[in-house]
C-alpha positions as a printed NumPy array, in Angstrom:
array([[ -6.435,  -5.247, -14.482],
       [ -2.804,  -5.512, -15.163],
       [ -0.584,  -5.35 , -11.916],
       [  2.042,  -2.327, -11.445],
       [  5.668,  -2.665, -11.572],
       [  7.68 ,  -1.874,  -8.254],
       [  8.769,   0.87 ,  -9.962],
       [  5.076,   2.301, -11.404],
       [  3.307,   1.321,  -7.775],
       [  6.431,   3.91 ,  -6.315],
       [  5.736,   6.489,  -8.36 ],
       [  2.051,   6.097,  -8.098],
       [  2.207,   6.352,  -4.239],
       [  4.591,   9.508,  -4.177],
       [  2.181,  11.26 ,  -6.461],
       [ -0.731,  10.558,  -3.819],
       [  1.629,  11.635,  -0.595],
       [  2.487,  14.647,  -2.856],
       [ -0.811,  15.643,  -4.367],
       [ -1.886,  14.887,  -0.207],
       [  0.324,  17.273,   1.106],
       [  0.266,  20.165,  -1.664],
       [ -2.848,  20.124,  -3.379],
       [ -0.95 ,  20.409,  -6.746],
       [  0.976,  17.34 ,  -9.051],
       [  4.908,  17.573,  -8.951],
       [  6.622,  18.413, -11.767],
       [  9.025,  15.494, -13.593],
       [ 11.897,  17.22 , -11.928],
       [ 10.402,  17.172,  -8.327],
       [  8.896,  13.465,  -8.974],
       [ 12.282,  12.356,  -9.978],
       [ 14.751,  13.904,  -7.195],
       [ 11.35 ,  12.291,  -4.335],
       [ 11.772,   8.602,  -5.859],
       [ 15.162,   8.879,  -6.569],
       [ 15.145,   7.975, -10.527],
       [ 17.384,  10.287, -12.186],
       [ 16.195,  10.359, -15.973],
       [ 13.273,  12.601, -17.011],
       [ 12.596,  10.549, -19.367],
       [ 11.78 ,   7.076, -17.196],
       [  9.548,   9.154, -15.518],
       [  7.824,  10.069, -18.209],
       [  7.715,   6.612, -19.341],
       [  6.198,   5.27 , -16.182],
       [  3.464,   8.49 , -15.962],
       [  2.862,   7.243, -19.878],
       [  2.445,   3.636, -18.725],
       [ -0.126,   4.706, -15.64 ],
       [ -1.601,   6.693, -17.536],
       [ -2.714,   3.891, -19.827],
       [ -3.765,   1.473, -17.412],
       [ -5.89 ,   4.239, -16.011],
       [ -4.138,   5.131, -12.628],
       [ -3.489,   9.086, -13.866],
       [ -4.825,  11.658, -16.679],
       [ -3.497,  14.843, -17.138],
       [ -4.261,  17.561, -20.275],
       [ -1.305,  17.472, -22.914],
       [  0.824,  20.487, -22.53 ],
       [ -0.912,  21.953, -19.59 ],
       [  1.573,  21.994, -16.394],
       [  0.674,  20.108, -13.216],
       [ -2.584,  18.947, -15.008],
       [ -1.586,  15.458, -13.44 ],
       [ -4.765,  13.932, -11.925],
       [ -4.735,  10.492,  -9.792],
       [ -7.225,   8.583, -10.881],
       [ -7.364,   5.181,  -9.277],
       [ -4.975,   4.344,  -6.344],
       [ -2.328,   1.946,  -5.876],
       [ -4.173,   0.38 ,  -2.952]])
């Protein structure tokens, strides 16, 4: 299994403490102002990268489809 970036295993552990707390994935917008990376587009990047090592799935084109998978732990 291929080991998370600082940056991947942050995102990864927001999503749980969100998902936690409101029952519902963030949206890019709310994931980036809670981990403090600015660009929309890193995020997706990272969600991309989990995503392939099997952390998170979500349904293409379907909003706050994002389901955690495995977790950082």
């Amino acid at each position: 299994m291929r080991k998370l970036t600082t940056r991947q295993r942050e995102v990864l552990e927001t999503l749980e403490k969100y998902v936690a707390t409101n029952h519902y994935p963030p949206t890019y917008r709310e994931l980036s102002e809670l981990t403090g990376i600015p660009s929309s587009s890193t995020i997706s990047r990272i969600l991309h990268s989990l995503r392939d090592y099997g952390y998170v799935s979500w349904n293409e084109g379907q909003p706050r489809t994002l389901r955690i998978t495995k977790t950082a732990s």
